[in-house]
C-alpha positions in Angstrom: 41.6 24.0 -11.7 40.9 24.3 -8.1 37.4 24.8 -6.2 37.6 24.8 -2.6 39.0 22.0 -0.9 37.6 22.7 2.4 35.2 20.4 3.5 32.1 22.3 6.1 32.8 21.4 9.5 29.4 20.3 10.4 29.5 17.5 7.3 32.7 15.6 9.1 30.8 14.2 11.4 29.3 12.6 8.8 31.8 11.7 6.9 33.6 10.2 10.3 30.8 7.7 11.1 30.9 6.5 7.2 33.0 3.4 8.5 31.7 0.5 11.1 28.3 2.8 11.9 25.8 0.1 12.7 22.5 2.4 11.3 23.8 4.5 8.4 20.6 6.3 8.1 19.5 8.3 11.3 22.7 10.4 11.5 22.7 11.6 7.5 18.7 11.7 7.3 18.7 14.0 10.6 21.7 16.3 8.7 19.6 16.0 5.7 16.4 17.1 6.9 18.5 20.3 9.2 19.5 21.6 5.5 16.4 21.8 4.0 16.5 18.2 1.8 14.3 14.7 1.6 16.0 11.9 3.3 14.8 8.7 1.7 14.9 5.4 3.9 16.1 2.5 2.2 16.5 -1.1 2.8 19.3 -2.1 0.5 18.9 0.4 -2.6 15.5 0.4 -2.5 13.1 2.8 -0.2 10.9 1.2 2.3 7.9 3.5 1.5 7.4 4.2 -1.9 5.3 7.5 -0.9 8.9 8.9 -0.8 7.9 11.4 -3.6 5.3 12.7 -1.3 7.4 13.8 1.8 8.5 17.6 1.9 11.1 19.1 4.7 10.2 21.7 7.3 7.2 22.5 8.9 3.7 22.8 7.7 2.5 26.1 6.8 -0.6 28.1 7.6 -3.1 26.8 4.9 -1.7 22.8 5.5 -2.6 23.3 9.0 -6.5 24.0 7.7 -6.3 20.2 5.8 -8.2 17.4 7.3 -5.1 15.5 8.2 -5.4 13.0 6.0 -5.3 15.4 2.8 -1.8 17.1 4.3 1.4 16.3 2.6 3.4 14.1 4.3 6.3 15.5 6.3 9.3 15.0 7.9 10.5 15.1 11.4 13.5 14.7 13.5 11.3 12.8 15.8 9.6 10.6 12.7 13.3 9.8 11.6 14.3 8.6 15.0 11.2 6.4 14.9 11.9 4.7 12.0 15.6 4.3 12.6 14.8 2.2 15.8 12.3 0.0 12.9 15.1 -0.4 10.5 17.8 -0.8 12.4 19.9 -1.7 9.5 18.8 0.6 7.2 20.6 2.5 4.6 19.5 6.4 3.9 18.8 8.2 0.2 18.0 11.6 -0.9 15.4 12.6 -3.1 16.6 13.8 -6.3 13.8 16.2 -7.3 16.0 19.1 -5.0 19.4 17.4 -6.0 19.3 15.8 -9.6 22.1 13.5 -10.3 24.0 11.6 -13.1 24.9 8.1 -12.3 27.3 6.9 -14.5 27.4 2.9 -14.3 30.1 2.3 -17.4 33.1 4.2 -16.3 34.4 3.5 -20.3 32.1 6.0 -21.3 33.6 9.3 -19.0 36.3 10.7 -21.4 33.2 11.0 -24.6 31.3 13.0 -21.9 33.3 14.3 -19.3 33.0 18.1 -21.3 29.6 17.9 -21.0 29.0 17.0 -17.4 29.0 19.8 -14.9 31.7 20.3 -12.2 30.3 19.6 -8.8 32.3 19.0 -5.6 29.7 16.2 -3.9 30.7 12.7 -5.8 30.3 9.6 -5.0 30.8 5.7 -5.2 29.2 2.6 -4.7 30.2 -0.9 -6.4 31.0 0.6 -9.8 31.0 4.3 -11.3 29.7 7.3 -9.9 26.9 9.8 -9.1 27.2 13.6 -9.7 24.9 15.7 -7.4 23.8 19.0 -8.7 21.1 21.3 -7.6 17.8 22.3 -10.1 18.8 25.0 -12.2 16.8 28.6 -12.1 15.9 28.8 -15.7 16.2 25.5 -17.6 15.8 22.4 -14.9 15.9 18.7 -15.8 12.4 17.8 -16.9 12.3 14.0 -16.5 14.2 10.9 -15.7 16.4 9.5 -18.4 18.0 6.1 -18.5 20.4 5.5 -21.4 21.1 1.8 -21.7 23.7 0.2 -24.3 22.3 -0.8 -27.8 24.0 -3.9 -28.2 23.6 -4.9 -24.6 20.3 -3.7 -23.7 21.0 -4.9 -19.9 24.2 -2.9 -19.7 23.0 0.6 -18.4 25.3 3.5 -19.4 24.0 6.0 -17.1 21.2 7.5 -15.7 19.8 11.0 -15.2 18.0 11.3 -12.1 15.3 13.7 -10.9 11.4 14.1 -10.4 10.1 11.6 -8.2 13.7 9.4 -7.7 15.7 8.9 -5.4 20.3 8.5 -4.8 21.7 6.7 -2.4 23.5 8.5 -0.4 27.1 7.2 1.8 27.6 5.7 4.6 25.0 3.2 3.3 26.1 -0.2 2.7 25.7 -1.6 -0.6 23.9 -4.5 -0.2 25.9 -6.9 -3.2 29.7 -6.0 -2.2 28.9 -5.1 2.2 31.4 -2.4 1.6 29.9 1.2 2.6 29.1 4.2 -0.5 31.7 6.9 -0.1 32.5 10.2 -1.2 35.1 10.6 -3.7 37.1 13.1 -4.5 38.0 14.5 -8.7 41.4 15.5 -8.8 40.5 16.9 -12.0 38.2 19.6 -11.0 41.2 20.0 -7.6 38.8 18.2 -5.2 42.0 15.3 -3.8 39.5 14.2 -1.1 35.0 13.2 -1.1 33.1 16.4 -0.1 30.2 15.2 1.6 26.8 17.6 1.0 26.7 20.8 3.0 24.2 23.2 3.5 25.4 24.8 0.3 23.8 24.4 -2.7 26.2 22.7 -5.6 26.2 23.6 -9.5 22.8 23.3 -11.0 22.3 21.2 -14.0 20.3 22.0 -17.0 18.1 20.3 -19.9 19.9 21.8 -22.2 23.3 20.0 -20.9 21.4 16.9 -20.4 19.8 17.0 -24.0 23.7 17.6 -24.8 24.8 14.0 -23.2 22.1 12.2 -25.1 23.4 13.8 -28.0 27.0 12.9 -28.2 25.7 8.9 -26.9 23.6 9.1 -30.0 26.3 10.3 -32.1 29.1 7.7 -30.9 26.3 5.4 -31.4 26.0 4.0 -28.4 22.2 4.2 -27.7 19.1 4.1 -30.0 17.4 7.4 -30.4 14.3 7.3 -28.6 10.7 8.9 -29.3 11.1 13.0 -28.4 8.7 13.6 -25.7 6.8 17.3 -25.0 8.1 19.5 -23.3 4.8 19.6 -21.4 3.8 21.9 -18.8 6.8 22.0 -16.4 5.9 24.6 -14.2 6.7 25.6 -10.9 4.2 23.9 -8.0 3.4 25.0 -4.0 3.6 23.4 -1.6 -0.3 24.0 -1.3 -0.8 22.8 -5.0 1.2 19.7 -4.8 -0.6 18.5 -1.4 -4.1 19.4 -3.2 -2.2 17.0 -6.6 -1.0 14.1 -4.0 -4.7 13.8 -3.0 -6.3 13.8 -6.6 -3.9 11.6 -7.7 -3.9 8.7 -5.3 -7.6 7.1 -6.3 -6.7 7.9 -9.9 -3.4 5.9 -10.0 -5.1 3.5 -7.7 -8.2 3.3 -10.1 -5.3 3.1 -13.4 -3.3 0.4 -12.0 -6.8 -1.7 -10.5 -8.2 -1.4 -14.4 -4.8 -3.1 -15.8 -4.6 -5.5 -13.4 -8.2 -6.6 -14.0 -8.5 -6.5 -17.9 -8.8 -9.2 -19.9 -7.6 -10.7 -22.4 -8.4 -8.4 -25.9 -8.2 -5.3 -23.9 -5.1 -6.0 -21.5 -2.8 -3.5 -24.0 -5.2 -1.0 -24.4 -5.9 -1.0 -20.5 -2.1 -0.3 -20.2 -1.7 2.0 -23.1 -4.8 4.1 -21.8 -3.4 3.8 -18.0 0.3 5.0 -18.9 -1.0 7.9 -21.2 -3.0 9.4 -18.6 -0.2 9.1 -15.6 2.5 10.2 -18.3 2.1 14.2 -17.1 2.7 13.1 -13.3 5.6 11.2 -14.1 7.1 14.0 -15.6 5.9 17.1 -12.9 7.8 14.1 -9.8 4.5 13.2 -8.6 4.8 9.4 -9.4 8.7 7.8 -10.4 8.6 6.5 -13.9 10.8 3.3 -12.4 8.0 2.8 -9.3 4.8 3.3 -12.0 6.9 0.9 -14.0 7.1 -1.7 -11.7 3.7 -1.3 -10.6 2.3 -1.4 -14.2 4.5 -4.6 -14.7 3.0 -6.5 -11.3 -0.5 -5.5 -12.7 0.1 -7.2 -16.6 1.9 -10.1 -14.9 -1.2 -10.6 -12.8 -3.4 -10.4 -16.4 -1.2 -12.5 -17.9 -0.1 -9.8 -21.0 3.2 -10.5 -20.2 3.0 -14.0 -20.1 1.4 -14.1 -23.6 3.4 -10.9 -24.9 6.1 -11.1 -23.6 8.3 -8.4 -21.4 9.9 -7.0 -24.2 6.4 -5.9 -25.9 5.3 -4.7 -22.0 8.1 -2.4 -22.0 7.9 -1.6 -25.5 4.1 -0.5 -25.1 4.7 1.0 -21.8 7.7 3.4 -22.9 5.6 4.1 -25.9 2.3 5.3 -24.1 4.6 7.2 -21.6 6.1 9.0 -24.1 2.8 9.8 -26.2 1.4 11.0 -22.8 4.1 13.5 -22.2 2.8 16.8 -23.2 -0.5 16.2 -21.8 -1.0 18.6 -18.6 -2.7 18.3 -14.7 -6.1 19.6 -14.6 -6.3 22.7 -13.7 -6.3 23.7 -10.1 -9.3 26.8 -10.7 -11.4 26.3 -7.9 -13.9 24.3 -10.0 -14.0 21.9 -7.6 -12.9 18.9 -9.4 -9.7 18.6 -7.5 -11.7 19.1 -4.2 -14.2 16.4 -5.1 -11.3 13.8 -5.8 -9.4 14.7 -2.6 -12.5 13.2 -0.9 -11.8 10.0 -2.3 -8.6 10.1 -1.1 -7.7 6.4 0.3 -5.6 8.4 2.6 -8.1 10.5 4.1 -9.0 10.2 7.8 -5.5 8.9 8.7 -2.6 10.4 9.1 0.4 7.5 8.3 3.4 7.1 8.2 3.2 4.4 5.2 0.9 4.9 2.3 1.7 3.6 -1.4 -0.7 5.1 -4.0 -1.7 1.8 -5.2 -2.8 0.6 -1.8 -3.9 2.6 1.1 -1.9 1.1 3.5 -1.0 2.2 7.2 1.3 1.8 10.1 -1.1 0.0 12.6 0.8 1.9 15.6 -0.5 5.5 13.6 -3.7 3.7 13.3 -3.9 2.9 17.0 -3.1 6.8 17.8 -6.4 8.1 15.7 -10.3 7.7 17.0 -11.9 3.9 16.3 -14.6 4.7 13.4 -17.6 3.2 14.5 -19.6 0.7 12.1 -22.2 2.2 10.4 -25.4 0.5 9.8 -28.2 -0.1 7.7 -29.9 -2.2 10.2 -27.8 -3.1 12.8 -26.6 -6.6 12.6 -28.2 -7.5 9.5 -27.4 -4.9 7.3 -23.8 -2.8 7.1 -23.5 0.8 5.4 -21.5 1.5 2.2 -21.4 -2.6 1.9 -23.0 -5.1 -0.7 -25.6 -7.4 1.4 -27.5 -9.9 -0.8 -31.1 -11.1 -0.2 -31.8 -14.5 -1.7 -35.1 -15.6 -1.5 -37.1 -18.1 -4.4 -39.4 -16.8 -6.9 -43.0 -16.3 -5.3 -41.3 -16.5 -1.3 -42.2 -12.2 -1.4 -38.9 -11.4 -1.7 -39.5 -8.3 -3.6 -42.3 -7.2 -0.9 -39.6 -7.7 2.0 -36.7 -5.3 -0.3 -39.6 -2.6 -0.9 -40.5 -2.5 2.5 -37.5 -2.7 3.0 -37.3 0.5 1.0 -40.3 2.4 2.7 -38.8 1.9 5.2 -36.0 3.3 5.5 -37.2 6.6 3.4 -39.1 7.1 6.1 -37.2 6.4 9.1 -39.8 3.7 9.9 -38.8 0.1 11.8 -38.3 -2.8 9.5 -38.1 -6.3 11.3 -38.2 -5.0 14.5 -34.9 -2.3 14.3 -36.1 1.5 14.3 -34.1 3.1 11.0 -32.6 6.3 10.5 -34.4 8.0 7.3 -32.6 7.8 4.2 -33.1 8.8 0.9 -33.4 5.6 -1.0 -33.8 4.3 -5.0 -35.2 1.3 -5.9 -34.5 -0.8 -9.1 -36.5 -3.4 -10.6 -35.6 -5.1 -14.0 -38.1 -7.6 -13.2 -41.1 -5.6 -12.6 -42.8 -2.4 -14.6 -43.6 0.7 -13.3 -47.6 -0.7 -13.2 -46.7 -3.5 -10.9 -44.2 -1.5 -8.5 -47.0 0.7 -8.4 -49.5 -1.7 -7.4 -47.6 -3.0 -4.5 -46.5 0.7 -3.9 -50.3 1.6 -2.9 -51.2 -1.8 -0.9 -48.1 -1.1 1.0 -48.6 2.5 1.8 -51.9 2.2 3.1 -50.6 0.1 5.8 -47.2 1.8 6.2 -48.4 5.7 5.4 -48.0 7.3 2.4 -44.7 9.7 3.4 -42.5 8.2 0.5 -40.9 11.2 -1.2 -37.4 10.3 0.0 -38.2 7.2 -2.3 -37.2 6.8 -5.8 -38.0 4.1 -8.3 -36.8 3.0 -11.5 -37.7 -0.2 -13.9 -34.9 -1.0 -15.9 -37.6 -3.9 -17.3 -38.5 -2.4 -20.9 -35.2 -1.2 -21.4 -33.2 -3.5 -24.2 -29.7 -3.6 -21.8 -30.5 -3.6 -18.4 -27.2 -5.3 -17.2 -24.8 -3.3 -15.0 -21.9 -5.0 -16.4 -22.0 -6.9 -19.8 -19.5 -9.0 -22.3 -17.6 -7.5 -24.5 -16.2 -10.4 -26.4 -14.5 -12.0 -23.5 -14.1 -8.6 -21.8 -16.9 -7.5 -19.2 -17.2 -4.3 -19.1 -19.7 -1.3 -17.5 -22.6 -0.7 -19.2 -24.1 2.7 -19.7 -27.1 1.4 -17.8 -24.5 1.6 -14.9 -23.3 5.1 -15.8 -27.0 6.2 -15.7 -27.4 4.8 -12.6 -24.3 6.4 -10.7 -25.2 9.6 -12.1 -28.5 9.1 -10.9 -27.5 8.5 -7.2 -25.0 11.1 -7.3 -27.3 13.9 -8.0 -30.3 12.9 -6.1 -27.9 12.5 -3.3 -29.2 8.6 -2.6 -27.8 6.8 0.1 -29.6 3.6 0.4 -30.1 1.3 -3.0 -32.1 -1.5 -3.9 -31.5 -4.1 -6.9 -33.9 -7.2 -7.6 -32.8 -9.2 -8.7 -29.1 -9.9 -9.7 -29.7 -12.5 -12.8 -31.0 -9.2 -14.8 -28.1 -7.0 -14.1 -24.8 -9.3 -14.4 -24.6 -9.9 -17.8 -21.8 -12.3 -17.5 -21.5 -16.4 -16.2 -23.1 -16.7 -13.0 -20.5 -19.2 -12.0 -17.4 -17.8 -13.9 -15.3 -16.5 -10.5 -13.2 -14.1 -12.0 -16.4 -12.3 -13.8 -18.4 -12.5 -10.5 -15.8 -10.9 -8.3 -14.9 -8.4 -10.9 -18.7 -7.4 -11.2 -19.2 -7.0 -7.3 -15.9 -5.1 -6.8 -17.2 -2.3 -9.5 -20.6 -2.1 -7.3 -19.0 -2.2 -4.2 -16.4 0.8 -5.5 -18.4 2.8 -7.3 -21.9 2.4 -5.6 -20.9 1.3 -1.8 -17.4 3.5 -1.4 -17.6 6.4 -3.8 -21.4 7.5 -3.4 -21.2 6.3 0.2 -24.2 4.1 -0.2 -26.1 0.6 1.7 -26.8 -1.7 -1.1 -29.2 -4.5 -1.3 -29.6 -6.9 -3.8 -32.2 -9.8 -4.4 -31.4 -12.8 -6.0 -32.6 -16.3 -6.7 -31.1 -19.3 -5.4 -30.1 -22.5 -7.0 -32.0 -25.4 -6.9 -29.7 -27.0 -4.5 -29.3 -23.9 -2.5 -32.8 -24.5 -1.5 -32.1 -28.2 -1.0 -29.5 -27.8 1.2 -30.8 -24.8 3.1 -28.1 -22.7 2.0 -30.0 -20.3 -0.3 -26.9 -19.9 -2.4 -26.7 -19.8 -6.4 -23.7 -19.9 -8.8 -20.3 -19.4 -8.0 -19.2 -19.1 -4.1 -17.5 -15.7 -5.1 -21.3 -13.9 -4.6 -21.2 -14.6 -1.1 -17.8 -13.8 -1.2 -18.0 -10.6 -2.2 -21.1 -9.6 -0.3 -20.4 -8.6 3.8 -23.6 -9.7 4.6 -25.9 -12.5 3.3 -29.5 -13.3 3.8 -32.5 -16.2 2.9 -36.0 -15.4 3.0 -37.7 -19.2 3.0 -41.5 -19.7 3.2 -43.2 -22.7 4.6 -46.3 -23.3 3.0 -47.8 -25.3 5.8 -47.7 -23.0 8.5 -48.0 -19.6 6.2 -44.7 -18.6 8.2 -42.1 -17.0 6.3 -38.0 -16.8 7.7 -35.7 -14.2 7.2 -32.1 -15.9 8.1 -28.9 -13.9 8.2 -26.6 -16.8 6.8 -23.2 -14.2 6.5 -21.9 -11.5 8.2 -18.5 -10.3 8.4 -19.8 -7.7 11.4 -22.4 -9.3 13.5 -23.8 -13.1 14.2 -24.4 -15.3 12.2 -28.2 -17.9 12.2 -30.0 -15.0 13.8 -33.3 -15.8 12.1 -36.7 -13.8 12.4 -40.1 -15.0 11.7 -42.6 -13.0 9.4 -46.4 -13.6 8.0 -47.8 -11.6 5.3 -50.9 -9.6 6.0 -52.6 -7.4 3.5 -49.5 -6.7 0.7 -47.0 -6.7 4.0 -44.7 -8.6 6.2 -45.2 -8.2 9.5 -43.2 -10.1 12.6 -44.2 -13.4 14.7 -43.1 -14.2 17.7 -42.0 -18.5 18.6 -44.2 -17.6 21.6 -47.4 -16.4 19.8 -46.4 -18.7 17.2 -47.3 -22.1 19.9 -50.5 -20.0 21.0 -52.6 -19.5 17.9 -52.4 -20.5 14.7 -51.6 -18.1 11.5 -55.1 -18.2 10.2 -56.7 -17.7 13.7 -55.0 -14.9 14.6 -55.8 -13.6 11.4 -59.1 -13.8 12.0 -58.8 -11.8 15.6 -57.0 -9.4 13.6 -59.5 -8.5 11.5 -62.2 -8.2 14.2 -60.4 -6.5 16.5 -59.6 -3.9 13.5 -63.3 -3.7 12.5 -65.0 -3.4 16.1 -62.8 -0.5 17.2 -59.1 0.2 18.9 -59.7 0.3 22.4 -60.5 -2.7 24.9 -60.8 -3.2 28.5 -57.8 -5.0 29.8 -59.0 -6.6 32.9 -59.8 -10.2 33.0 -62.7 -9.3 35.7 -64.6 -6.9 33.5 -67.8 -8.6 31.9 -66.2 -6.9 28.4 -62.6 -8.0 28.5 -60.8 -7.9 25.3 -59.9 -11.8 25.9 -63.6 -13.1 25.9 -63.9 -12.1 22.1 -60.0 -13.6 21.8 -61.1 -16.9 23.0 -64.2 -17.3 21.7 -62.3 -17.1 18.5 -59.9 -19.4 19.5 -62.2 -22.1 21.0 -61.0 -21.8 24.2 -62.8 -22.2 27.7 -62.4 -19.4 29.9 -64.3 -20.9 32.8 -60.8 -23.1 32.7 -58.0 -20.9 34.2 -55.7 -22.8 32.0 -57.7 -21.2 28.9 -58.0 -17.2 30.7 -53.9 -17.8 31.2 -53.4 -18.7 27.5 -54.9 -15.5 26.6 -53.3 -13.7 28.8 -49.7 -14.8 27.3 -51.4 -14.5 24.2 -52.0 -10.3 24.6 -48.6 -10.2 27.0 -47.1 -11.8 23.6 -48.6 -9.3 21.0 -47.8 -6.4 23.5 -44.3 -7.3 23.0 -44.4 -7.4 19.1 -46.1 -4.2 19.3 -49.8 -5.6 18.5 -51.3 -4.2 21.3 -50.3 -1.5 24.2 -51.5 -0.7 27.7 -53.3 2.8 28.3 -53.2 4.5 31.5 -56.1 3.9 34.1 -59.1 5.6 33.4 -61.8 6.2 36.3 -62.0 6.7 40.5 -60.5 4.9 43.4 -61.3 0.7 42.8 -63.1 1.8 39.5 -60.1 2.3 37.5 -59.6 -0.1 34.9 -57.3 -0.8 32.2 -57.5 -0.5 28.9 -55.5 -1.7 25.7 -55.3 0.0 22.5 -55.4 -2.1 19.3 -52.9 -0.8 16.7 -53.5 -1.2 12.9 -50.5 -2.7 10.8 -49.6 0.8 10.1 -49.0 1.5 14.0 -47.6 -2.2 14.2 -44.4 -1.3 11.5 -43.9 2.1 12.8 -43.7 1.9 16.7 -42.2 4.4 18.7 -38.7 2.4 19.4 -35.1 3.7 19.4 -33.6 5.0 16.8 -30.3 3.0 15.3 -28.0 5.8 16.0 -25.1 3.7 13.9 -26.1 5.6 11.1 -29.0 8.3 12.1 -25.8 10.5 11.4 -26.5 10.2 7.5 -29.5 11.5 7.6 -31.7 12.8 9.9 -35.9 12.4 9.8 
């Protein structure tokens, strides 16, 4: 039988570079792309990018173009192709195999008990051993999954493989990378093709299920391969363009999420973590979202790193994953309805933002030459320098030091867009949690705060976890640590009050693991940091307690090093019970400098801020005392030192001082110049005539103190405004 021997003029040139071409993919990839098809770039047989699967040909349509770019599908272009040709120099080219399914027959012994069955197709070819049919997807019936048929009694012996959703072929003149001799087409004299026809912009004989199912068959029947579990037939259905680029950006958090709960789980749970993870990524294995090889080698890194294979086994890794993979088969995608589901997701998307050339599902990784091309985020901030956005900053502080007083007004704070240690805060909407403290207490120190820092709180929200039986986060399960629904609660909670800022105190009460087990520690503040700091988009604090030789050594630390770790930013809140004067040190940052200290007294149920300069003037308990007078006897003073009522006579009568002395008048002087600058006191405008105009100060209560007019930290007034 004869089918056209005529080979397409515009595929010789191909075919003529096939020998001594020094970059076998630019040429073929730029041909494949002109015909409509997904070139594939390869280093040896394997692709470079394993977001292959997500690539389409042509140019985007009307509704991509509306996509934030990072939620676009990834395409092609003659221009992309060059740029990665001049990377990978040396780089072989594929084809994906969801447009052109293939057979690759690895045991030539095997052709004459299925040569009937396998369609006739002019574009074959060869690499070390065998050969690949390329067909193209049939109208009516196409080939639902990838099928690998390996030999009973030699279970590393593969027969052949059926190759479609989400693989790719590799495609001549790439060089195979064991013998250095280049893939070539190959003609059939059989079917009357006496020379290779390379592929043209022709489409070649589809190939169907129903012929595949066929092959399985007779290998069953000869007895060559063990019949396997039947799968579903699943849902199978036709996707756009605009539904698979919606799909892409559901699925990458979820198979990240899959994959990240595997490679964490311990031992007791490690086979159900798989089982569970395979099950649920079974459907997108079999629509070409995810390659069942690629999820299988991903899903074997993750169990190698939790050791399931090194106690099972591999043979019981590939038993259970093949198992799950086919239980999960029928299962189908959620439903694209408009519900909103599939929108919420794609704002997860670790893609999103970016537009790259490289991203893997499992890791959201980027070429830093893209990266360089797209605007420099700016840091966000809590309060900048000490505090980052969407981050985990820990306050340590000992029992009875006021910690909790600093982290709830801390807390007022930033509800109300108020200044907290000197930095003016963008208003937030913030929750609180205590599992030390009931509601009785947090409202004591609520209404001593408020009446010093004003009572506009209702962007604050408080909840005592301290009468509840479980009030960990995260708790043992056997030797598993798992979420608890205390944590559930919680994320719900924040979700739907829209909560951007959150407070813990302290830690010990919510980690119900081993404070110095590394492994439980990181995996407790990687689940906050996800789904707390990334996924709600939220600042959060967290008090603890430090060791006893934390304190010792000035390091404020406690249990394992993988707290601080974990944590971008680290604080210690120290009292000295001498002077009165409490220290807030910022002893980590991963954004800002570190030893940057500030210097705090507590006055009437709050911090409030000391200068060194004031601090060498008058004592803690003296200014105190002014304090209070200057309170009782009213807010505005004369400023001149001439006046017979200057503001400084009463100041240094309290202090002792003699103001007859101009050393003493010149101490008070820097003593008002010094609370001016911490916000104690401000100038007022002359008053009066000609020489009788004077000037006056205003005394400001605590209130006025904490809430001064400064700027606004515009790192993240963006979030919310006051």
């Amino acid at each position: 039988m004869h089918i056209g021997m005529q080979v397409q003029s515009n595929t010789h040139e191909i075919g003529d570079r096939m020998h001594g071409h020094n970059n076998a993919f630019l040429p073929t990839a730029q041909y494949l792309l002109s015909i409509g098809l997904c070139p594939v770039l390869l280093q040896g047989k394997k692709p470079v990018f394993t977001t292959y699967t997500s690539y389409l040909p042509g140019p985007a349509g009307s509704d991509e173009l509306q996509l934030p770019i990072g939620q676009r599908p990834l395409r092609y272009s003659h221009a992309l192709l060059q740029t990665w040709a001049d990377e990978y120099p040396g780089a072989n080219v594929g084809m994906l195999t969801s447009q052109r399914p293939c057979i690759d027959l690895d045991a030539p012994a095997i052709w004459e008990a299925i040569a009937d069955l396998v369609p006739v197709t002019p574009h074959v070819k060869r690499g070390k051993k065998g050969k690949t049919f390329i067909y193209s997807v049939h109208p009516t019936d196409p080939v639902r999954r990838t099928r690998t048929f390996v030999n009973r009694f030699n279970k590393s012996e593969m027969l052949l493989e059926v190759l479609a959703h989400g693989r790719q072929t590799v495609l001549p003149p790439s060089i195979h990378p064991e013998t250095g001799l280049p893939y070539e087409w190959v003609g059939m004299p059989e079917w009357g093709y006496m020379v290779g026809v390379p592929l043209g912009p022709e489409a070649p004989p589809p190939i169907s299920q129903a012929q595949v199912d066929a092959i399985e068959a007779r290998l069953e029947e000869l007895g060559l391969t063990r019949k396997r579990a039947e799968r579903g037939e699943g849902l199978c259905r036709a996707i756009s363009d605009h539904e698979r680029v919606r799909y892409v950006a559901y699925l990458a958090p979820k198979l990240a999420e899959k994959l990240a709960a595997v490679r964490e789980a311990m031992a007791g749970s490690r086979q159900d973590a798989l089982n569970g993870a395979c099950y649920a990524l079974s459907p997108w294995v079999r629509e070409g979202f995810v390659g069942e090889v690629e999820l299988e080698e991903w899903m074997r890194e993750a169990c190698e790193a939790n050791g399931y294979i090194r106690d099972d086994g591999d043979k019981a890794f590939t038993r259970q994953f093949r198992k799950a993979l086919d239980d999960g088969w029928g299962a189908e995608l959620p439903d694209l309805d408009g519900t909103g589901r599939v929108e919420a997701a794609m704002g997860k998307a670790p893609l999103s933002g970016i537009s790259p050339a490289v991203a893997v599902f499992s890791l959201p990784v980027v070429r830093a030459a893209d990266m360089l091309t797209q605007p420099v985020p700016q840091r966000e901030w809590l309060v900048r320098g000490w505090i980052p956005h969407k981050q985990i900053t820990l306050l340590y502080g000992d029992g009875g030091t006021g910690k909790t007083t600093l982290l709830l007004q801390l807390a007022i704070a930033a509800s109300q867009g108020a200044t907290w240690m000197g930095v003016k805060l963008a208003r937030h909407k913030v929750l609180f949690i205590t599992a030390e403290d009931e509601l009785s207490e947090v409202h004591y120190r609520l209404d001593q705060m408020t009446r010093l820092l004003g009572k506009d709180v209702g962007d604050l929200v408080i909840v005592s976890l301290a009468d509840l039986e479980v009030a960990e986060l995260m708790s043992l399960d056997g030797k598993t640590l798992k979420p608890t629904p205390t944590l559930d609660s919680i994320c719900e909670l924040i979700g739907r009050q829209g909560v951007d800022v959150v407070m813990m105190d302290p830690i010990a009460d919510l980690f119900g693991g081993n404070e110095i087990d590394k492994q439980q520690v990181t995996k407790f503040m990687r689940m906050l940091r996800k789904r707390i700091a990334f996924d709600l988009g939220c600042s959060l604090v967290i008090a603890a307690h430090p060791s006893s030789d934390g304190m010792r050594t000035g390091k404020g630390t406690s249990g394992s090093m993988a707290w601080s770790n974990s944590a971008r930013s680290r604080m210690y809140f120290s009292h000295d019970k001498e002077t009165g004067i409490s220290t807030l040190e910022l002893m980590k940052s991963n954004r800002s400098k570190v030893g940057e200290s500030v210097s705090l007294k507590w006055v009437d149920g709050v911090f409030v801020q000391v200068s060194e300069e004031v601090r060498a003037l008058v004592s803690p308990e003296a200014e105190a005392k002014i304090m209070a007078r200057l309170d009782k006897e009213g807010p505005i003073y004369k400023y001149g030192s001439r006046s017979d009522d200057w503001v400084g006579f009463m100041i240094g009568l309290e202090l002792g001082e003699n103001l007859a002395n101009p050393k003493g008048k010149e101490k008070v002087r820097r003593l008002l110049d010094g609370w001016e600058k911490l916000g104690y006191v401000k100038k007022l405008a002359k008053t009066g005539a000609g020489k009788n105009k004077q000037d006056y100060v205003q005394w400001l209560s605590y209130g006025d103190k904490i809430n001064l007019n400064l700027p606004v930290d515009t790192s993240t007034a963006h979030l919310r405004q006051p």
